[in-house]
ROTORVEX-476049 format. One record per residue (C-alpha): residue in three letters; x, z, y. Coordinates in nm, 2 decimals, decimal comma, padded with zeros to 4 digits, always signed. Layout:
<atoms>
[atom ALA; [X; Z; Y]]
...
</atoms>
This chain:
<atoms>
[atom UNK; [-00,73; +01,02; -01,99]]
[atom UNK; [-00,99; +01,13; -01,71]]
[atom UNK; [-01,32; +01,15; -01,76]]
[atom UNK; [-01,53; +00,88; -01,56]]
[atom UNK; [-01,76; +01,11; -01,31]]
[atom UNK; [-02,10; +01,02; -01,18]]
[atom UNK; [-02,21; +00,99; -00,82]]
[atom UNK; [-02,54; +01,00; -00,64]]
[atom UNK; [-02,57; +00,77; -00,32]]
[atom UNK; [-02,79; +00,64; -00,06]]
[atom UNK; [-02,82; +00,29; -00,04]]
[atom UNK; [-02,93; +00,32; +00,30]]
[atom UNK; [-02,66; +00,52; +00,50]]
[atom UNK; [-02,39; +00,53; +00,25]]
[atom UNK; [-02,37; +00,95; +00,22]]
[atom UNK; [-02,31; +01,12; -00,09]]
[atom UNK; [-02,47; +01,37; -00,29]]
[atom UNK; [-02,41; +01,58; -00,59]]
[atom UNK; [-02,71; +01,55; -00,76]]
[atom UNK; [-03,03; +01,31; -00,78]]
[atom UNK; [-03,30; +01,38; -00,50]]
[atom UNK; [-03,57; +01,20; -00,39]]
[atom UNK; [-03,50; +01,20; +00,00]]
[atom UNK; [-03,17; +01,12; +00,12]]
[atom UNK; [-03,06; +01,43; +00,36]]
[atom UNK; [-02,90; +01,22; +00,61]]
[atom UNK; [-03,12; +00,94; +00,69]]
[atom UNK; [-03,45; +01,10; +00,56]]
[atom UNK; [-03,54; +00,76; +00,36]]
[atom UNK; [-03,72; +00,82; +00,01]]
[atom UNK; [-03,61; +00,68; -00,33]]
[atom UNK; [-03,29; +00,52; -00,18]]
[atom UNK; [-03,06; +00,75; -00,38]]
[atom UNK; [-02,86; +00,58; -00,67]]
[atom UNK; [-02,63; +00,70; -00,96]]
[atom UNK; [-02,30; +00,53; -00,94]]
[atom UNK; [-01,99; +00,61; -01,21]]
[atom UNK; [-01,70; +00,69; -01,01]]
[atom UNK; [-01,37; +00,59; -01,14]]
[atom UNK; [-01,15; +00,81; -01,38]]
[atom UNK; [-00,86; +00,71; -01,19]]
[atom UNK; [-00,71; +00,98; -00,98]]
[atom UNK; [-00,77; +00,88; -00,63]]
[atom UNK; [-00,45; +00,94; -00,53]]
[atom UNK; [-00,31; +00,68; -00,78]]
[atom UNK; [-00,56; +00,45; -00,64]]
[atom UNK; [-00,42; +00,48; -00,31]]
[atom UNK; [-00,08; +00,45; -00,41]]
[atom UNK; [-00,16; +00,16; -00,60]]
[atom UNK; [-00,31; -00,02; -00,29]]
[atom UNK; [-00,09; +00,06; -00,13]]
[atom UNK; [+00,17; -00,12; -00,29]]
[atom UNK; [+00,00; -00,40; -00,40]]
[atom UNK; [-00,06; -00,46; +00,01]]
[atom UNK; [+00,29; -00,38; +00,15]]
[atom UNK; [+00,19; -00,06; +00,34]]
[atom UNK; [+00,43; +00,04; +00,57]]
[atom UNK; [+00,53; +00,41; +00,67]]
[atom UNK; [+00,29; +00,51; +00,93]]
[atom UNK; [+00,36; +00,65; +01,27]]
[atom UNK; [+00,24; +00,84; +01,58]]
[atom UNK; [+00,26; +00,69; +01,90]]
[atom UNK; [+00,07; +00,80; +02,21]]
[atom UNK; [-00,15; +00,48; +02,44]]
[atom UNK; [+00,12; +00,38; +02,64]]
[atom UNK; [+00,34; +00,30; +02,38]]
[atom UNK; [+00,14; +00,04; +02,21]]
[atom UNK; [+00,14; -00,28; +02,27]]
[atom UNK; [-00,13; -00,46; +02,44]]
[atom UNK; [+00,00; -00,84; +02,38]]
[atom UNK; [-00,36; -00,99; +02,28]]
[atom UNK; [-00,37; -01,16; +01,95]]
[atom UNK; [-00,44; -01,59; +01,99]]
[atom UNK; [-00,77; -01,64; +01,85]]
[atom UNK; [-00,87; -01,92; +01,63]]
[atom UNK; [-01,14; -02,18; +01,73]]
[atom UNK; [-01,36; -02,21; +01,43]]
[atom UNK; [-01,47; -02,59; +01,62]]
[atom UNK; [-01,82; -02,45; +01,74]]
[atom UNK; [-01,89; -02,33; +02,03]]
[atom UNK; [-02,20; -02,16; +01,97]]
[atom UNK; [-02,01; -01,97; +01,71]]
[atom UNK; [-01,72; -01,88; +01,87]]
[atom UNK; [-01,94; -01,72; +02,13]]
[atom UNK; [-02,09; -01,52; +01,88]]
[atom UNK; [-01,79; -01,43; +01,76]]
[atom UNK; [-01,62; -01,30; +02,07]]
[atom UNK; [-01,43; -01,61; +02,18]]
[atom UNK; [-01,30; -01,75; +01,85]]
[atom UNK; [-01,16; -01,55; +01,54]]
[atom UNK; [-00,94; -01,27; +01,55]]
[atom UNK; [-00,66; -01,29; +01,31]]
[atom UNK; [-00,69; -01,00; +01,10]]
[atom UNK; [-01,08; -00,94; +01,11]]
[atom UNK; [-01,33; -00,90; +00,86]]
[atom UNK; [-01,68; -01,09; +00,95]]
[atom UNK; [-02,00; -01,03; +00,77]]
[atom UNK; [-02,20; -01,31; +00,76]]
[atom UNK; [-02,60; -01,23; +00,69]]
[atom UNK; [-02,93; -01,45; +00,61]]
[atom UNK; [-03,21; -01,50; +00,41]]
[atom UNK; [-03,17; -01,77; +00,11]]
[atom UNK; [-03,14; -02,14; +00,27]]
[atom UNK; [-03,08; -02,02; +00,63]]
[atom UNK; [-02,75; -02,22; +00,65]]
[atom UNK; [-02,48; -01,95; +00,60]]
[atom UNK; [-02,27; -02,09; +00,34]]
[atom UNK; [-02,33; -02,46; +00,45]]
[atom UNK; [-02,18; -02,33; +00,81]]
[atom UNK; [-01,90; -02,21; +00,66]]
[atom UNK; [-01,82; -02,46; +00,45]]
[atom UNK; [-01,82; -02,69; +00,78]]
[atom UNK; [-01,56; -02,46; +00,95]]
[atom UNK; [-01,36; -02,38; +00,70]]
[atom UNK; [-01,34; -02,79; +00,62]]
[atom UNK; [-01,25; -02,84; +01,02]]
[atom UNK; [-00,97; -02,54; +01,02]]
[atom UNK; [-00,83; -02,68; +00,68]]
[atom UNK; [-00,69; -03,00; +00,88]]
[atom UNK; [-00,48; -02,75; +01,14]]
[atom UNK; [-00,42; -02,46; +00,89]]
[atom UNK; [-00,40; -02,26; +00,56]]
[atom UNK; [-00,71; -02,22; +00,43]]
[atom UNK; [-00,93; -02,09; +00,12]]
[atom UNK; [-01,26; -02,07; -00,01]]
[atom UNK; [-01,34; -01,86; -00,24]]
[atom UNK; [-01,71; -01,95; -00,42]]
[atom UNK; [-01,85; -01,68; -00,68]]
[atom UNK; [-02,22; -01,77; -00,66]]
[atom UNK; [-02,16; -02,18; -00,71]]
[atom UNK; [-01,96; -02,38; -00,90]]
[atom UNK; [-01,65; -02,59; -00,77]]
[atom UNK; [-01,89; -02,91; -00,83]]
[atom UNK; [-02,17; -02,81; -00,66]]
[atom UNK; [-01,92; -02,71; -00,36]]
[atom UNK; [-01,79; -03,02; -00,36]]
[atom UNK; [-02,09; -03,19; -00,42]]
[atom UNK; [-02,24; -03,03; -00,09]]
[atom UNK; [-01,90; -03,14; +00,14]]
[atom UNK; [-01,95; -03,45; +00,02]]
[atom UNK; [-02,35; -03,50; +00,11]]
[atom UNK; [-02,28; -03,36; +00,49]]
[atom UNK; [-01,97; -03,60; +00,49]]
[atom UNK; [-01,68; -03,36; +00,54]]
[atom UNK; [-01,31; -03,40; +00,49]]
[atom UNK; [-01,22; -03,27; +00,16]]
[atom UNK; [-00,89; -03,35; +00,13]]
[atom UNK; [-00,74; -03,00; +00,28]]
[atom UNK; [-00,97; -02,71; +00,22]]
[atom UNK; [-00,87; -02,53; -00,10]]
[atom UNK; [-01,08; -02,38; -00,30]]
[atom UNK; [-01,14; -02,13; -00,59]]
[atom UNK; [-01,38; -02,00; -00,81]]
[atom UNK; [-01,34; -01,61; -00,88]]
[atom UNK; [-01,50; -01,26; -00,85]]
[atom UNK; [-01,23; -01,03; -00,93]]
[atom UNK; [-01,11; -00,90; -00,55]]
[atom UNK; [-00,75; -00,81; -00,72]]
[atom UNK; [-00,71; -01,15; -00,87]]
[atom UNK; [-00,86; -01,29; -00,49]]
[atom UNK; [-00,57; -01,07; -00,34]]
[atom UNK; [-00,31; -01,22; -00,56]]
[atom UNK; [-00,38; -01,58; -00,56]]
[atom UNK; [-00,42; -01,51; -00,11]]
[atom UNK; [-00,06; -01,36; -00,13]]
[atom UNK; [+00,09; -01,68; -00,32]]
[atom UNK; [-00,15; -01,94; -00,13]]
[atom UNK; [-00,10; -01,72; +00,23]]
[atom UNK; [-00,40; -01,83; +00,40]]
[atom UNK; [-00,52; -01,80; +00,74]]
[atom UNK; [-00,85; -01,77; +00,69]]
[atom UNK; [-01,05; -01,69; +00,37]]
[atom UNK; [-01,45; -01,67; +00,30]]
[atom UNK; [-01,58; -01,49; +00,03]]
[atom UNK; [-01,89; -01,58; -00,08]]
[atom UNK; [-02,05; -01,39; -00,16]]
[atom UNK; [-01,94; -00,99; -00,14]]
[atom UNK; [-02,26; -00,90; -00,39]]
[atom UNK; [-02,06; -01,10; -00,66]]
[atom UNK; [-01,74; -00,98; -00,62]]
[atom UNK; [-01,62; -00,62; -00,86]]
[atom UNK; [-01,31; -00,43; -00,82]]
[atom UNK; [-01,16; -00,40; -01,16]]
[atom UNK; [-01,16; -00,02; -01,18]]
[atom UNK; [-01,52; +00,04; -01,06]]
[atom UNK; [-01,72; +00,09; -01,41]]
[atom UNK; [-02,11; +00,01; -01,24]]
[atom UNK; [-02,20; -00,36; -01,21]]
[atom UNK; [-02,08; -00,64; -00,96]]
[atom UNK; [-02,38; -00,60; -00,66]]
[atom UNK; [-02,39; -00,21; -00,65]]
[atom UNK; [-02,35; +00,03; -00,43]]
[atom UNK; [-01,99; +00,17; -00,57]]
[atom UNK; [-01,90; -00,23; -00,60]]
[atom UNK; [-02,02; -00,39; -00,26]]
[atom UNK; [-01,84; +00,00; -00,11]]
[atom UNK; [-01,48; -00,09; -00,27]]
[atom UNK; [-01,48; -00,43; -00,27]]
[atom UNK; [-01,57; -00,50; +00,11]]
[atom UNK; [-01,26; -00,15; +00,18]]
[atom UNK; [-01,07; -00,38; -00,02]]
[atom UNK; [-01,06; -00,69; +00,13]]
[atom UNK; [-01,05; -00,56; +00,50]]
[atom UNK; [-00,75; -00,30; +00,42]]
[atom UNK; [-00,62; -00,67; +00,27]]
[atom UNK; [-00,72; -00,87; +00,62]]
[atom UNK; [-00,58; -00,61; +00,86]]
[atom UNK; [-00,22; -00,57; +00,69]]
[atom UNK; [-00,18; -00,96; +00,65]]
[atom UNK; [-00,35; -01,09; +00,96]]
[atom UNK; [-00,61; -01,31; +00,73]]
[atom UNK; [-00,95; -01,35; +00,90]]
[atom UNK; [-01,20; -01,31; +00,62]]
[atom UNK; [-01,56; -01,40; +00,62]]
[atom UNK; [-01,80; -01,22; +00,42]]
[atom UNK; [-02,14; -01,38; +00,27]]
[atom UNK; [-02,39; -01,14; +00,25]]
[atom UNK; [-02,72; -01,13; +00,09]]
[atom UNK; [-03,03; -00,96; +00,24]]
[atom UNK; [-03,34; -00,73; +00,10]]
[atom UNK; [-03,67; -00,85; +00,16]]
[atom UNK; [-03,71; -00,70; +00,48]]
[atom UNK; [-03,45; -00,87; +00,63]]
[atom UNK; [-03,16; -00,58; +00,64]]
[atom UNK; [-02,82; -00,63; +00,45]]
[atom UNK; [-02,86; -00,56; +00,12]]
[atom UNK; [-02,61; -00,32; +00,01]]
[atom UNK; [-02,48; +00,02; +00,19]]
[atom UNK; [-02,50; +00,10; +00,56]]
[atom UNK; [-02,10; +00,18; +00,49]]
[atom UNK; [-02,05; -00,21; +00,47]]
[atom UNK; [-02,15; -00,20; +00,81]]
[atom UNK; [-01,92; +00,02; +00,96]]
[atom UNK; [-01,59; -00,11; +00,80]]
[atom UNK; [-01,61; -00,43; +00,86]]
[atom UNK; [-01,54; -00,55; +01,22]]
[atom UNK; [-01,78; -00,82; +01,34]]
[atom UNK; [-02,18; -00,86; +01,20]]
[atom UNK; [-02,32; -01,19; +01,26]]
[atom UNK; [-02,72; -01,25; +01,13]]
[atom UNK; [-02,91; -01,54; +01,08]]
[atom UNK; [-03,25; -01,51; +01,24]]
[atom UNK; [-03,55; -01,76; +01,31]]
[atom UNK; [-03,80; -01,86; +01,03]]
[atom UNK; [-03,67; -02,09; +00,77]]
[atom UNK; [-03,97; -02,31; +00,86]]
[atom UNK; [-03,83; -02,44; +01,19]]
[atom UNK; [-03,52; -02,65; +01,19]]
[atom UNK; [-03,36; -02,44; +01,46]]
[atom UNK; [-03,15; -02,18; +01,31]]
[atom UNK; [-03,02; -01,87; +01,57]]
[atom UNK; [-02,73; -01,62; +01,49]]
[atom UNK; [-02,66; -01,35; +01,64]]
[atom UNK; [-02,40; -01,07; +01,66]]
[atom UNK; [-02,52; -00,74; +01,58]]
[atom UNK; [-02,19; -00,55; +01,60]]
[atom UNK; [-01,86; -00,71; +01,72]]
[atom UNK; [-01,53; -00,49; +01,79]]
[atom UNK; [-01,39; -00,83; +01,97]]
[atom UNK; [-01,69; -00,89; +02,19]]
[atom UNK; [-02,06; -00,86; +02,38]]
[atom UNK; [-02,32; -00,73; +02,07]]
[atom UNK; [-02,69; -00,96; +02,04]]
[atom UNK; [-02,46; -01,27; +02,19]]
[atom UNK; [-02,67; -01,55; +02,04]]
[atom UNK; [-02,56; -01,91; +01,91]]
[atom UNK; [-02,79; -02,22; +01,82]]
[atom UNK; [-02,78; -02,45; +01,55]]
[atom UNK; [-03,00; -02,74; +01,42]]
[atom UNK; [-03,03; -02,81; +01,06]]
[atom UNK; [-03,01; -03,16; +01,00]]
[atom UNK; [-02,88; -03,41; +00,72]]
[atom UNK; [-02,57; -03,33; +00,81]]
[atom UNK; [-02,55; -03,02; +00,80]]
[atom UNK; [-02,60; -02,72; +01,11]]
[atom UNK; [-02,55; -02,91; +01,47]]
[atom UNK; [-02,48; -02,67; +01,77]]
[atom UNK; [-02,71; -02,70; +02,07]]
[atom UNK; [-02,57; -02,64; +02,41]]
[atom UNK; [-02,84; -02,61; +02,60]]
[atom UNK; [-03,06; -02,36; +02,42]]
[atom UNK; [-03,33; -02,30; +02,71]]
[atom UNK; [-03,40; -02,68; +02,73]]
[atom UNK; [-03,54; -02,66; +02,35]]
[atom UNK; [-03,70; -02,37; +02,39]]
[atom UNK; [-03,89; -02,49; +02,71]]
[atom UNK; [-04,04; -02,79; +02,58]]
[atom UNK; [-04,40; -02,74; +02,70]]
[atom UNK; [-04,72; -02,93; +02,73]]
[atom UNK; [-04,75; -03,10; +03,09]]
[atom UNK; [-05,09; -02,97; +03,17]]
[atom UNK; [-05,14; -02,60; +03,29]]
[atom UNK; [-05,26; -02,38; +03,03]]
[atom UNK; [-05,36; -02,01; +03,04]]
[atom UNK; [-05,15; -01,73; +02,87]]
[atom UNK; [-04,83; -01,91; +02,92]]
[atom UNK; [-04,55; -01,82; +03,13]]
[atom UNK; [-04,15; -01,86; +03,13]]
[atom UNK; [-03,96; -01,59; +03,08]]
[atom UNK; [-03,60; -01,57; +03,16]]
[atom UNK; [-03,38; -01,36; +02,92]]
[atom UNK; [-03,05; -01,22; +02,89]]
[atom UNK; [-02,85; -01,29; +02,51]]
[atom UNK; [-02,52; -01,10; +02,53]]
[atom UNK; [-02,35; -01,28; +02,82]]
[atom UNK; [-02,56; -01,57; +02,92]]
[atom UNK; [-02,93; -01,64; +03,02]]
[atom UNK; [-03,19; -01,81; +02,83]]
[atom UNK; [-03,51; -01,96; +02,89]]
[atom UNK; [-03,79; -01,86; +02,69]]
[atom UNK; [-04,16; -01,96; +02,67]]
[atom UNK; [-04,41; -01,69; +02,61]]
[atom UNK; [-04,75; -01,71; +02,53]]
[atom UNK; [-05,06; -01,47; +02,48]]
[atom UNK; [-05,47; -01,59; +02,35]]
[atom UNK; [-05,65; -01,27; +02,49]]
[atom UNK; [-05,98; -01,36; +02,34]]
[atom UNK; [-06,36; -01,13; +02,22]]
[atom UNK; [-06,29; -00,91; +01,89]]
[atom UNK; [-06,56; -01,01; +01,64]]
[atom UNK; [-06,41; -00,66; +01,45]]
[atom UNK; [-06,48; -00,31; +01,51]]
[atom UNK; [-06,08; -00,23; +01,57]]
[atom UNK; [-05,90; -00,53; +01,79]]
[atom UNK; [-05,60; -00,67; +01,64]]
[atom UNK; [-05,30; -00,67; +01,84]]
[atom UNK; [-05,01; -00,95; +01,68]]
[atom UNK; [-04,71; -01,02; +01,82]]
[atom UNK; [-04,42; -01,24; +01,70]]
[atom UNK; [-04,06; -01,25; +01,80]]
[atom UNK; [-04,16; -00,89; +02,08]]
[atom UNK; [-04,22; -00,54; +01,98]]
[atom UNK; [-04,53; -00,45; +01,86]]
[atom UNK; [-04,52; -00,09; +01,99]]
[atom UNK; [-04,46; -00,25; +02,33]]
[atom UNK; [-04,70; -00,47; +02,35]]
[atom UNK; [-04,97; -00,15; +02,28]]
[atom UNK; [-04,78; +00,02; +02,54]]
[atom UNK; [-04,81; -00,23; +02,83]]
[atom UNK; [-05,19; -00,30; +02,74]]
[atom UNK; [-05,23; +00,08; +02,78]]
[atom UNK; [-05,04; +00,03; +03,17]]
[atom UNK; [-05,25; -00,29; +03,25]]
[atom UNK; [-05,61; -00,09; +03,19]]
[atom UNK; [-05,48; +00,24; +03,38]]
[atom UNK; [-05,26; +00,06; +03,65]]
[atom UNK; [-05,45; -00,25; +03,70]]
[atom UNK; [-05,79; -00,15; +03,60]]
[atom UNK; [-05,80; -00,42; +03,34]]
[atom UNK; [-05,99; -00,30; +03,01]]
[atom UNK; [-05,88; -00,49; +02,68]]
[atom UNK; [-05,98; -00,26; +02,44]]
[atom UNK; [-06,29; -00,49; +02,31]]
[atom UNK; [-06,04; -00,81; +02,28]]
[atom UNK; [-05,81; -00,94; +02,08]]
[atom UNK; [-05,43; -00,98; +02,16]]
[atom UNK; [-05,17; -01,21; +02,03]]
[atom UNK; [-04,86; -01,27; +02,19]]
[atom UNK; [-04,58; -01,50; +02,05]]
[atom UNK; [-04,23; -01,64; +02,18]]
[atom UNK; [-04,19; -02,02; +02,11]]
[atom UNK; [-03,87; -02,14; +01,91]]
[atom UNK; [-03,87; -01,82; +01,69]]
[atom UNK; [-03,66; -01,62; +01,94]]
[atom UNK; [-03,68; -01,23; +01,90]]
[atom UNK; [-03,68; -01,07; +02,23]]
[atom UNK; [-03,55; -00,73; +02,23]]
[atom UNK; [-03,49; -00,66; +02,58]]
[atom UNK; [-03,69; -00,49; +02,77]]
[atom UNK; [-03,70; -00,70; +03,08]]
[atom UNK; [-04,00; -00,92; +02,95]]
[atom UNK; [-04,25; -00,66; +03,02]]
[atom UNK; [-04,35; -00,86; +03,31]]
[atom UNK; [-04,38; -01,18; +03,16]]
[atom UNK; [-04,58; -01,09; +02,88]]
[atom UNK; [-04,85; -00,88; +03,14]]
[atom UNK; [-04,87; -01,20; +03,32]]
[atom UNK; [-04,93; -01,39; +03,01]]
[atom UNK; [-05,21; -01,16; +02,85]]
[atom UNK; [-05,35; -01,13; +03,20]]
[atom UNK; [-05,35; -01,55; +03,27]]
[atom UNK; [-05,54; -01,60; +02,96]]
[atom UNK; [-05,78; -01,27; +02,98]]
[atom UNK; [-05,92; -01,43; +03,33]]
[atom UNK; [-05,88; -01,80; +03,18]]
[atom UNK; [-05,65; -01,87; +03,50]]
[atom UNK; [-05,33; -02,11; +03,44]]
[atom UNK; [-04,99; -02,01; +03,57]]
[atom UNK; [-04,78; -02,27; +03,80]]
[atom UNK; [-04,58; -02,47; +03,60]]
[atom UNK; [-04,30; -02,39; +03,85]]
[atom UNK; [-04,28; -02,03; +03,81]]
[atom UNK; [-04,06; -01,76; +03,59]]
[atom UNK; [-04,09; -01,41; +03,53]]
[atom UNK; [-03,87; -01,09; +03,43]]
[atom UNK; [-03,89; -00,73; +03,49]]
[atom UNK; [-03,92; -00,44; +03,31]]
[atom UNK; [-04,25; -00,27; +03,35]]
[atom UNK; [-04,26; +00,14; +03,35]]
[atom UNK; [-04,50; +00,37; +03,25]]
[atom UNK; [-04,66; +00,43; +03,58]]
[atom UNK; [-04,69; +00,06; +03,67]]
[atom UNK; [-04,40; +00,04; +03,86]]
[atom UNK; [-04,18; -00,26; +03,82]]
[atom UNK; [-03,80; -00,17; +03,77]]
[atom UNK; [-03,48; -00,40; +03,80]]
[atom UNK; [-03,30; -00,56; +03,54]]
[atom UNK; [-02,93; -00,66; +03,47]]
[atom UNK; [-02,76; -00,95; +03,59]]
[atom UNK; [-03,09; -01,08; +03,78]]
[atom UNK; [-02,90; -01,33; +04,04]]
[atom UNK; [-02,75; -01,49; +03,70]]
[atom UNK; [-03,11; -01,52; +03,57]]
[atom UNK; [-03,22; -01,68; +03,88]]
[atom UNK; [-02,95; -01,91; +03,89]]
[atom UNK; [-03,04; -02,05; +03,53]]
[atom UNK; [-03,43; -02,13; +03,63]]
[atom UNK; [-03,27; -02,34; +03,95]]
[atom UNK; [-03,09; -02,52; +03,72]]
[atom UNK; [-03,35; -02,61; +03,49]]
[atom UNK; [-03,58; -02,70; +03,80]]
[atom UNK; [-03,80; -02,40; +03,85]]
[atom UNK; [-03,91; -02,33; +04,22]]
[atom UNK; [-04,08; -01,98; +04,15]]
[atom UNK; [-03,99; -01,63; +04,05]]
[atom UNK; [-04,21; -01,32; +04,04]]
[atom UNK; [-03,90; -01,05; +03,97]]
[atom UNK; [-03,83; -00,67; +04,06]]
[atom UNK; [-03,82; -00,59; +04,43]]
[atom UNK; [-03,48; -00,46; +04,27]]
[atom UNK; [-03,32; -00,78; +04,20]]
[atom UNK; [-03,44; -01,03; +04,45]]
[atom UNK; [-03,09; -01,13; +04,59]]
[atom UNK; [-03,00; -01,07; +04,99]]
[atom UNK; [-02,98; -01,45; +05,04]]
[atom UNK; [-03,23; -01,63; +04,88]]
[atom UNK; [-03,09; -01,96; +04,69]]
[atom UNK; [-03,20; -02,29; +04,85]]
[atom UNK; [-03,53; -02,43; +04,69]]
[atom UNK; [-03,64; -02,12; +04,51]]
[atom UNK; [-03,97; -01,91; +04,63]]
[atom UNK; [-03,90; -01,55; +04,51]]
[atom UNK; [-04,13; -01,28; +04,52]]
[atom UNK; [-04,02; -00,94; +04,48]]
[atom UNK; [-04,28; -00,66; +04,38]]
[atom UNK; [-04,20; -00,33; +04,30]]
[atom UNK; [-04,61; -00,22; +04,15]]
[atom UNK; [-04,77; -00,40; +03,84]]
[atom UNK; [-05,10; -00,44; +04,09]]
[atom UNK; [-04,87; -00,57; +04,36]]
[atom UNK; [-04,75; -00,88; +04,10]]
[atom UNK; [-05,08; -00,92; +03,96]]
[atom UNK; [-05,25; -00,97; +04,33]]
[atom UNK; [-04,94; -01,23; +04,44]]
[atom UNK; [-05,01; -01,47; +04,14]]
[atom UNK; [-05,38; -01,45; +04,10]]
[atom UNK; [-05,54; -01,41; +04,41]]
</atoms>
């Protein structure tokens, strides 16, 4: 019989190495190298053996044109928000990684769709962290149907496989893939080696029968996956859940997608019954105070293929401290020391004795960099204690020599604050359009001086 072998990996990146070290040579993180026992089975036999057990066929060369290009039908999981965070629906065939901190609402969405698609299909949900009781005792408290959706408590992947090949589901969640072990993998269920095989398992399972399979996955205290970066890569779509688990607005959003637009973002709201969609995201996020206040101004974002409205806000105010604080939530804090550094040597604006906070309302994370603009007019409305009309939005990406540069999809953006009834828009000389819509004032600058001068003057 073989002897089992060890293996050192990084929890981080996934690469291998032959020995313990304390710095991982391909990401360059510190103490993320692990000891994992390897299996004594040949690797070969392995293969063979999975390969049977999923009905490989012989594979073949064929060049581009020869392959078929009939687009698979995809499923509506009954949401919309998700299905546009999903690409359009689910893709038979697909493995989805599903992310979030304890109590953000993953398995509770899940168990909603999955209890929808059981009335129009095959379906299974497989539960290794709960109990078929407390399952059932959750459907029953948001008032789902339970008469379809089958169900199954297990953690062995083979024994998954086996009961999915008699039960031939169309869609399957697994939940979650920390609990789940391959059988032949000696280290414990939740390691690297086990989280590694188990999620190669299950997607080699989901492309050769067409099942769509959703992974449950847990996440480390700063917010990543937990498990290897590998997890990442071989699944095909990776949907988090983001906002604080204070508010009862819940955002996901796609961070990798093979089947559609990456950083698309959905909108729920927890309620009694369980997560409700919202379909007009900006109209939650925009719910301000009537009177004027300084340090507030809307910005107008873009989330994978659609615009959102945003409210951000800034409280420029006298340090009582030696060294200034500089806070933001929901924006990059690097950026934010980066644009007051532009707005003292561009604008002539010094900030260095104050105190900066900026925040985005509704717990939105803004990534983009085309709320430069927005958040200069917001630190600069509350450093002079000057309100900003009610009427106006902003976007534009601000460089480093104070000029103001164009952003994508700008008409679209425009089009979104007519809707919502703004009359205003201080945007990139770049992106004002060559016929200005009907009832909207747009001022087009193209120097961080230039914008400041148009608004406050």
């Amino acid at each position: 019989m073989a002897k089992a072998k060890s293996s050192f990996v990084c929890e981080d990146c996934g690469s291998e190495h032959s020995r313990w070290q304390g710095q991982c040579n391909a990401c360059k993180e510190w103490n993320t190298i692990t000891e994992i026992r390897v299996s004594a089975e040949p690797q070969d036999a392995r293969s063979a053996r999975y390969s049977g057990y999923a009905g490989e066929t012989a594979s073949k060369v064929e060049t581009l044109q020869q392959i078929s290009l009939t687009e698979l039908p995809r499923i509506s999981s009954g949401y919309l928000e998700l299905d546009r965070v999903l690409g359009g629906g689910i893709v038979p065939g697909s493995a989805i990684l599903i992310g979030g901190n304890p109590g953000a609402g993953k398995s509770t969405l899940l168990l909603q769709v999955m209890c929808g698609l059981a009335s129009k299909m095959n379906a299974l949900y497989v539960t290794g962290e709960e109990s078929l009781q407390q399952v059932a005792m959750r459907a029953n408290r948001l008032g789902l149907p339970t008469d379809k959706l089958k169900m199954l408590a297990e953690t062995s992947v083979e024994k998954i496989c086996d009961i999915a090949m008699k039960e031939l589901p169309k869609v399957i969640v697994i939940d979650s893939i920390q609990v789940v072990h391959v059988g032949d993998i000696a280290s414990a269920p939740g390691s690297v080696s086990q989280v590694r095989e188990s999620a190669a398992f299950l997607t080699r399972f989901a492309k050769q029968y067409g099942v769509a399979i959703f992974l449950v996955g847990h996440v480390t205290k700063d917010g990543a996956l937990a498990g290897p970066k590998v997890l990442e890569h071989c699944i095909d779509c990776s949907v988090m859940f983001d906002g604080d688990m204070d508010s009862r607005f819940r955002t996901i959003r796609s961070h990798k997608n093979r089947f559609g637009a990456v950083n698309e973002l959905g909108v729920f709201a927890m309620t009694g019954k369980g997560l409700k969609e919202v379909s007009n995201p900006s109209a939650i996020f925009l719910s301000r105070d009537d009177e004027e206040s300084p340090g507030s101004v809307v910005l107008v974002i873009w989330e994978g293929t659609r615009p959102l409205l945003v409210e951000v806000q800034a409280l420029v105010d006298e340090s009582q401290m030696p060294n200034p604080r500089r806070i933001a939530v929901g924006l990059d804090q690097n950026r934010l020391a980066l644009l007051l550094a532009v707005l003292h040597r561009h604008a002539g604006l010094q900030m260095s004795d104050q105190d900066v906070f900026a925040n985005v309302v509704g717990g939105v994370k803004v990534t983009e960099t085309g709320s430069d603009l927005a958040l200069l007019m917001a630190m600069v409305s509350s450093f002079k204690n000057q309100a900003l009309p009610h009427n106006l939005i902003v976007f534009g990406e601000v460089g480093l020599a104070g000029e103001i540069r164009p952003v994508p999809s700008g008409q679209e953006r425009i089009r979104e604050a007519i809707k919502h009834g703004f009359t205003r828009a201080l945007v990139p000389l770049g992106n004002v359009p060559k016929t200005p819509p009907k009832g909207m004032e747009i001022i087009g600058v193209k120097k961080l001086s230039q914008a400041i001068d148009s608004i406050f003057s």
